[in-house]
MMTF fields as JSON, N, C-alpha, C and O atoms, coordinates in Angstrom:
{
  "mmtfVersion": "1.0.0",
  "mmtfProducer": "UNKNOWN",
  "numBonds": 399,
  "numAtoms": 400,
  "numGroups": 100,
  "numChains": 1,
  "numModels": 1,
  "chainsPerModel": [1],
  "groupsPerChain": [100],
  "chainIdList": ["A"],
  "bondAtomList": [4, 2, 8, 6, 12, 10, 16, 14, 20, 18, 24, 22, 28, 26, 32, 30, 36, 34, 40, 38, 44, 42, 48, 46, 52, 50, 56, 54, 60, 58, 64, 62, 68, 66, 72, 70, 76, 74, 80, 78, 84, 82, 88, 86, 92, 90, 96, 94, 100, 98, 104, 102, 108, 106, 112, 110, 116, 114, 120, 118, 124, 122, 128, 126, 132, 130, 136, 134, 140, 138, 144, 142, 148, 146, 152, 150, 156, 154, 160, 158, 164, 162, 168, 166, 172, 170, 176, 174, 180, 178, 184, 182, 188, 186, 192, 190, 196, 194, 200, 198, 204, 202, 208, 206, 212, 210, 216, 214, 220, 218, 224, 222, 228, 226, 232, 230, 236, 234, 240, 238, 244, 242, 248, 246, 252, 250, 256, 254, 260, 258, 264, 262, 268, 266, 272, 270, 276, 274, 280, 278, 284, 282, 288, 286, 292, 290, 296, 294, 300, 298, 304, 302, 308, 306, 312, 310, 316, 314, 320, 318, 324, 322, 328, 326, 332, 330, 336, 334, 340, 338, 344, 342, 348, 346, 352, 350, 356, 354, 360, 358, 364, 362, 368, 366, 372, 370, 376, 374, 380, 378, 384, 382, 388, 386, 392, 390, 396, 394],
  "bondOrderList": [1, 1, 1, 1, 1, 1, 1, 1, 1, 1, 1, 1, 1, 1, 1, 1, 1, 1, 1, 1, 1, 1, 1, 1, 1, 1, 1, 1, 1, 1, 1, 1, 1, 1, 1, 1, 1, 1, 1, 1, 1, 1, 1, 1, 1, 1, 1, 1, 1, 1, 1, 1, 1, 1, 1, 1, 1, 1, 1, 1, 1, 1, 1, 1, 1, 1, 1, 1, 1, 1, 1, 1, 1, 1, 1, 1, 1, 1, 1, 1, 1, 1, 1, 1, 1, 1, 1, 1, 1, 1, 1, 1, 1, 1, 1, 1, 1, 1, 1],
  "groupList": [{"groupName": "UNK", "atomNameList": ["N", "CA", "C", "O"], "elementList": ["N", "C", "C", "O"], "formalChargeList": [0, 0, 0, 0], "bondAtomList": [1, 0, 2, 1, 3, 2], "bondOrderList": [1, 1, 2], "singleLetterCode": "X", "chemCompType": "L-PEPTIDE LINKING"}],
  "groupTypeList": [0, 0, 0, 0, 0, 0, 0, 0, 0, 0, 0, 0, 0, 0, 0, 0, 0, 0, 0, 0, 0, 0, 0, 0, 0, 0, 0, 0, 0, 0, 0, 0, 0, 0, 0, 0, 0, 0, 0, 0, 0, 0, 0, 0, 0, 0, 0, 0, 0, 0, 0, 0, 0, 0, 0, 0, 0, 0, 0, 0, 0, 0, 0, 0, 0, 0, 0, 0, 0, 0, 0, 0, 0, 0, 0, 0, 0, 0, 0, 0, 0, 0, 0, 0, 0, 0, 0, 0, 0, 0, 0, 0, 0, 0, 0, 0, 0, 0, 0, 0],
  "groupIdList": [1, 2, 3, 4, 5, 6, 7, 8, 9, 10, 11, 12, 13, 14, 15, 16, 17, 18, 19, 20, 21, 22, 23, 24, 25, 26, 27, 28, 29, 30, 31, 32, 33, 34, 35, 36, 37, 38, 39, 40, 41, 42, 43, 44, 45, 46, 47, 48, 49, 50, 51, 52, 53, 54, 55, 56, 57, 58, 59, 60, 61, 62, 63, 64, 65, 66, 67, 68, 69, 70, 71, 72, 73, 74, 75, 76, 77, 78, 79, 80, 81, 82, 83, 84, 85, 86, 87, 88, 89, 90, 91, 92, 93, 94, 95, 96, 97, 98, 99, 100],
  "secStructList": [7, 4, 4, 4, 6, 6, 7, 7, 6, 6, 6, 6, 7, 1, 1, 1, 7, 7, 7, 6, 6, 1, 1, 7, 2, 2, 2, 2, 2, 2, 2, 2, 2, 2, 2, 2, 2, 2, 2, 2, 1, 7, 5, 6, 6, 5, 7, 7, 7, 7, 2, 2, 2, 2, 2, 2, 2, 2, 2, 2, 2, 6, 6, 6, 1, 1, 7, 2, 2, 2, 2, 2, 2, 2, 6, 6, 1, 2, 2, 2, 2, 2, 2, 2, 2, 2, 2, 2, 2, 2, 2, 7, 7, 7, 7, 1, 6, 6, 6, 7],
  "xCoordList": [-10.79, -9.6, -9.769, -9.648, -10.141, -10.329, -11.378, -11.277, -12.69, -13.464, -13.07, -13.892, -12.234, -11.811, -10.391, -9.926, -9.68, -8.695, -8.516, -7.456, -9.487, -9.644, -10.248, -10.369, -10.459, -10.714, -9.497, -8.369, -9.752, -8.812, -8.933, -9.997, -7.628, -7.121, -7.935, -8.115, -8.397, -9.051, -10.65, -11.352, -11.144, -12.428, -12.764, -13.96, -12.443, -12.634, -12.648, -12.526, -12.773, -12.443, -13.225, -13.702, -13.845, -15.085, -14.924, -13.724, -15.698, -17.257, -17.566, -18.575, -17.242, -18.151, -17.488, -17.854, -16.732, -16.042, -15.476, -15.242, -15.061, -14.347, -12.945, -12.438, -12.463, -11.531, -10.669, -11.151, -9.214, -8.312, -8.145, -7.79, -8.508, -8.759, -9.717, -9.466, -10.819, -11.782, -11.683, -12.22, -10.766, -10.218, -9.495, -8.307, -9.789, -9.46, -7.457, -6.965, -6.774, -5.408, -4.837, -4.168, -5.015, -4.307, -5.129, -4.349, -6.194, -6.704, -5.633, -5.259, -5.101, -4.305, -3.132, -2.413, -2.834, -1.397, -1.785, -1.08, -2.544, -3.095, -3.046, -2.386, -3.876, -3.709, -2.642, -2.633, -1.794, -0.437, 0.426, 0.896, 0.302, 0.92, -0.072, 0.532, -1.119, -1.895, -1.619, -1.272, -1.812, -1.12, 0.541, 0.875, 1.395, 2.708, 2.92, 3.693, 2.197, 1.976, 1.59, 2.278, 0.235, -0.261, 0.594, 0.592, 1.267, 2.071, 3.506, 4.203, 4.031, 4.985, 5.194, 6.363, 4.313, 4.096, 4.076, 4.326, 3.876, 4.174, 2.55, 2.02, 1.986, 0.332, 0.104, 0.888, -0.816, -0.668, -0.729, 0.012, -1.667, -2.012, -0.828, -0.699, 0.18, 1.339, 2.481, 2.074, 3.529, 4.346, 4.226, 3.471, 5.662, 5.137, 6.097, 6.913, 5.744, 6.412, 7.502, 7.684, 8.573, 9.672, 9.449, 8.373, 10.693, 10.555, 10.432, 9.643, 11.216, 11.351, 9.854, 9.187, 9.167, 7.319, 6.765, 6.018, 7.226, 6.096, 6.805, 6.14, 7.443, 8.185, 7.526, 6.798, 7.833, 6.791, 5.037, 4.287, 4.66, 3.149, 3.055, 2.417, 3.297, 3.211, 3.783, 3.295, 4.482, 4.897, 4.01, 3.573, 3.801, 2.479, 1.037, 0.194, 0.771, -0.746, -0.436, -1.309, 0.576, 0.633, -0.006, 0.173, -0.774, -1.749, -3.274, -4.131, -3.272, -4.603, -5.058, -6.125, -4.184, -4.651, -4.414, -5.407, -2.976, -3.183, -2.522, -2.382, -2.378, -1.838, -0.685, 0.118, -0.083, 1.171, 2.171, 3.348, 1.333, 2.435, 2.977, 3.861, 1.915, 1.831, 3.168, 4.089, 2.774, 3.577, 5.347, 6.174, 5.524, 6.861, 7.242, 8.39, 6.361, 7.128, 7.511, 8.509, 6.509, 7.131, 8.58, 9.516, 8.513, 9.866, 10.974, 12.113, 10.662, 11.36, 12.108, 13.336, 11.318, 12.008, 11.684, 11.568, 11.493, 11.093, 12.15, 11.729, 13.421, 14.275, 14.409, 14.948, 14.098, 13.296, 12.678, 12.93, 11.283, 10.602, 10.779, 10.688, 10.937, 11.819, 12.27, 11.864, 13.001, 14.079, 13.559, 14.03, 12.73, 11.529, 10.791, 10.301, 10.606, 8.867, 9.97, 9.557, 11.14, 12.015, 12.13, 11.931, 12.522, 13.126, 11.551, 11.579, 10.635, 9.371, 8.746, 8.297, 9.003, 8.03, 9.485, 9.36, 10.128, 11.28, 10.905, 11.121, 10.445, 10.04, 8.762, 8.263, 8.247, 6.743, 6.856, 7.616, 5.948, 5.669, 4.52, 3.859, 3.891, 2.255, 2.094, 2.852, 1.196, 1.054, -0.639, -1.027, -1.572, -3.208, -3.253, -4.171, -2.538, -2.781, -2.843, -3.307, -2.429, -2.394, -3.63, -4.05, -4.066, -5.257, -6.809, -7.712, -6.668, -7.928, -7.958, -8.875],
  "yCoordList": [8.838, 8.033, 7.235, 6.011, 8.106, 7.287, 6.084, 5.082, 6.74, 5.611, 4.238, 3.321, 4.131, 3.052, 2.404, 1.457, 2.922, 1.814, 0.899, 0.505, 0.537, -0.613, -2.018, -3.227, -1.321, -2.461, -3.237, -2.905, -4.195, -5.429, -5.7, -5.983, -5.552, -5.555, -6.737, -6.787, -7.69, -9.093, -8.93, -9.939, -7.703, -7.509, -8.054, -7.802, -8.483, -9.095, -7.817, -7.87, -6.743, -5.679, -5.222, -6.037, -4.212, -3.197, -2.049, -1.893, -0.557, -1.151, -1.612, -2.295, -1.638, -1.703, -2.843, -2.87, -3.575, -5.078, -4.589, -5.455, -3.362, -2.763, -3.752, -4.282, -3.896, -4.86, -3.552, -2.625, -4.198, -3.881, -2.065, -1.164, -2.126, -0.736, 0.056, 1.235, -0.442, 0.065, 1.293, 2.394, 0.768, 1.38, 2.38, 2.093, 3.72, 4.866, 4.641, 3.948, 5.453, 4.68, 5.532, 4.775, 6.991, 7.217, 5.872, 5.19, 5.583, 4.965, 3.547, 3.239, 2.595, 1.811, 2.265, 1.399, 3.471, 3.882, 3.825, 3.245, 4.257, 4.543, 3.692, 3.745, 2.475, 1.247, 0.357, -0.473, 0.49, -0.182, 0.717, 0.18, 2.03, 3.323, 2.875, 2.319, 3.098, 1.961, 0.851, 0.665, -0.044, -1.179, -1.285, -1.867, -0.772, -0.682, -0.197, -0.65, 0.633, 1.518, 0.718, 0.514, 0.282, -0.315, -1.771, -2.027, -2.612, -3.838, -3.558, -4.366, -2.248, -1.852, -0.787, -0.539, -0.215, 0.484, -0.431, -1.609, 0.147, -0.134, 0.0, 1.064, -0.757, -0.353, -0.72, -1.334, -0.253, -0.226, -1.961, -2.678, -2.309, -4.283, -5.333, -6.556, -3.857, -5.119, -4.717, -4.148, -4.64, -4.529, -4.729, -5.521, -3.337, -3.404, -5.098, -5.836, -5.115, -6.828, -6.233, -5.026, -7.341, -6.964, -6.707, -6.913, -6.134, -5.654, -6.851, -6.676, -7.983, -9.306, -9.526, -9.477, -9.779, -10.263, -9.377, -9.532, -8.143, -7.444, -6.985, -6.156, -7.238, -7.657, -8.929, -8.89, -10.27, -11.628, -11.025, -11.742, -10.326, -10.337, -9.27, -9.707, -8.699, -7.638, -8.62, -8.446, -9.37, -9.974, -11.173, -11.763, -11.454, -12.894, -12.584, -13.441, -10.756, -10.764, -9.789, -9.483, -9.484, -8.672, -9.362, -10.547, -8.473, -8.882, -8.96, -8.596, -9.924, -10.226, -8.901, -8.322, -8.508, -7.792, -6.417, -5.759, -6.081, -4.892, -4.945, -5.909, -3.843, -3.385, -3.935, -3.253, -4.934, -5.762, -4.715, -4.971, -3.294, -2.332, -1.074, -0.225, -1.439, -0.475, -1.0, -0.41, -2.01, -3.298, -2.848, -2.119, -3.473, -2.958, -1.816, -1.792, -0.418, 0.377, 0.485, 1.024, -0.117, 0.42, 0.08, 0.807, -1.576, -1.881, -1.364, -1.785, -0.233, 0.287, 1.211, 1.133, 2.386, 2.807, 2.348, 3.26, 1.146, 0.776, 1.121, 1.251, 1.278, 1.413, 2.962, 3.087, 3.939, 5.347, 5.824, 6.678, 4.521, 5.025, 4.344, 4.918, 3.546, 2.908, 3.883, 4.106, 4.507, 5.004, 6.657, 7.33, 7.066, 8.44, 7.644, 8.487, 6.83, 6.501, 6.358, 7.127, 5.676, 5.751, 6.889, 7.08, 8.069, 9.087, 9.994, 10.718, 9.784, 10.695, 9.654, 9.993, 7.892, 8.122, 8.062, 7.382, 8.351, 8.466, 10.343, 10.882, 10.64, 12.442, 12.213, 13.15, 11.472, 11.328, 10.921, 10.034, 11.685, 11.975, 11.919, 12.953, 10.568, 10.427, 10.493, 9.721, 11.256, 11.086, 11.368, 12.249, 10.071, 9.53, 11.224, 12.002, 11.52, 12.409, 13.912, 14.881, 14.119, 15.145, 15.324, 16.431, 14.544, 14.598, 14.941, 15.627, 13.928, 14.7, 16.165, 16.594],
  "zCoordList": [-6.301, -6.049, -4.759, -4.791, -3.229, -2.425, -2.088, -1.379, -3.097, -3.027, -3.765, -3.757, -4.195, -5.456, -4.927, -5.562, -3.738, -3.73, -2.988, -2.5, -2.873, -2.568, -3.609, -3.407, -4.497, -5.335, -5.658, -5.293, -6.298, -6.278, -7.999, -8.55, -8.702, -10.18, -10.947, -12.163, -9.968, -10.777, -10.247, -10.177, -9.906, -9.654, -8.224, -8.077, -7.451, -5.992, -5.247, -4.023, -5.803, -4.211, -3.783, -2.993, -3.758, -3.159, -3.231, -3.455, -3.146, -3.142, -4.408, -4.232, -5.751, -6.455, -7.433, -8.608, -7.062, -8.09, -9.059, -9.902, -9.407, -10.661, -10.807, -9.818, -12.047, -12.178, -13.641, -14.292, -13.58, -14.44, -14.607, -13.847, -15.709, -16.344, -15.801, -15.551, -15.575, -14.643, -13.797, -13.921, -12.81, -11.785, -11.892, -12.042, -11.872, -12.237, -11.844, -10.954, -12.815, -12.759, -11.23, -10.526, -10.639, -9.274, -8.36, -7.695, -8.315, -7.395, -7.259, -6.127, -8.636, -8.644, -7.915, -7.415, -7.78, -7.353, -5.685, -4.86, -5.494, -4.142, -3.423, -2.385, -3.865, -3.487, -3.292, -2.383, -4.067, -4.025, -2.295, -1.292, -2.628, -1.812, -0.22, 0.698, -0.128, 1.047, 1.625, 2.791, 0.612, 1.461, 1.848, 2.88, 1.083, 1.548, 3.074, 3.918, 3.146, 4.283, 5.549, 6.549, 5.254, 5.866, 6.468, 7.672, 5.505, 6.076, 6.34, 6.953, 5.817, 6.738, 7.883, 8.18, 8.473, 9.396, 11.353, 11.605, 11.861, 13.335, 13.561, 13.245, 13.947, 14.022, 16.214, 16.938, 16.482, 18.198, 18.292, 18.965, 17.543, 17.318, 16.853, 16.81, 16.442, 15.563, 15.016, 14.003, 15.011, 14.236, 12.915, 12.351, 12.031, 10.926, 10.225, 10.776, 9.436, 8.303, 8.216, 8.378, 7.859, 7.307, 6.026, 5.463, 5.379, 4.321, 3.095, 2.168, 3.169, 2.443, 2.627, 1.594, 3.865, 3.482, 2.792, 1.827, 3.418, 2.339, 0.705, 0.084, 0.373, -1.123, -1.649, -2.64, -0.856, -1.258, -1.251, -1.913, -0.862, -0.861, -2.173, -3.131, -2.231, -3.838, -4.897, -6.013, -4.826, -6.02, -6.012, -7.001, -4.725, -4.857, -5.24, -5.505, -5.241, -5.601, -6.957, -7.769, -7.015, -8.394, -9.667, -9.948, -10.405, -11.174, -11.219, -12.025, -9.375, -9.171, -8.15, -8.355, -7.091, -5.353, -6.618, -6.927, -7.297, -7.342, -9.587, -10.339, -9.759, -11.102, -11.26, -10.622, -11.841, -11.843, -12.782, -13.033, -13.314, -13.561, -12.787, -12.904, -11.896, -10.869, -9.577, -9.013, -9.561, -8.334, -9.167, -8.619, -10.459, -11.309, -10.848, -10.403, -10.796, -11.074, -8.98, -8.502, -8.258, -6.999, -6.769, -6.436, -7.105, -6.718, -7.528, -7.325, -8.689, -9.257, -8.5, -8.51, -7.612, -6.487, -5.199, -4.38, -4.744, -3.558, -2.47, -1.321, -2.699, -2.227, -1.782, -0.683, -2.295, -2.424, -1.236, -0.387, -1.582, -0.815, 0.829, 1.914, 0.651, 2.027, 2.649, 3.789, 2.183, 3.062, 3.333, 4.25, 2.573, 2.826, 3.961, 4.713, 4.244, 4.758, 6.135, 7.003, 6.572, 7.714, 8.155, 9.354, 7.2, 7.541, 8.213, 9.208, 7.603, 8.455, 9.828, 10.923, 9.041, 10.833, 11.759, 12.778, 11.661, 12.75, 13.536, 14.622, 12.593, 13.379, 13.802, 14.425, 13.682, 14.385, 15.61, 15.995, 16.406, 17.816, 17.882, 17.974, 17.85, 18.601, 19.539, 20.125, 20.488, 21.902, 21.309, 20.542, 22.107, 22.017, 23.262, 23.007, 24.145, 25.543, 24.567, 25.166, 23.21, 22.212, 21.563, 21.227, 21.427, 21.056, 21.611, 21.132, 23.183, 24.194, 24.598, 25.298]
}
């Protein structure tokens, strides 16, 4: 699963250009569940997107970036998971000084 989500639904992804069906189906989920993450999260380089950009970017690559049934069913509960993904990083306590 983790080696594969990064591939891209129209074969553009990596490592290995797998396209559509190909792509083992959690890895499609993964990927969708990744990048959400990834463009709505708080990163040290950036703030996370609002929620409206990152809604336009799943519906602008759905099909091609990821599983356009996969993309359906997020925004099916996107609202769901929104509001799970608030409720944990709001208890998160990173300290980089926790780690050395």
């Amino acid at each position: 699963i983790v080696l594969h989500h990064h591939e891209a639904f129209d074969g553009s992804g990596y490592p290995h250009g797998l396209a559509g069906q190909e792509i083992p189906y959690l890895a499609r989920i993964c990927a969708v569940a990744d990048a959400y993450d990834a463009m709505s999260s708080d990163r040290p380089y950036r703030k996370g997107m609002p929620d409206e950009k990152v809604d336009a970017i799943f519906r602008n690559a759905s099909g091609r970036q990821w599983d356009s049934d996969i993309v359906d069913a997020f925004f099916a509960v996107r609202q769901d998971i929104r509001e799970l993904c608030q409720k944990q990083r709001a208890n998160l306590t990173l300290n980089v000084q926790d780690w050395l």
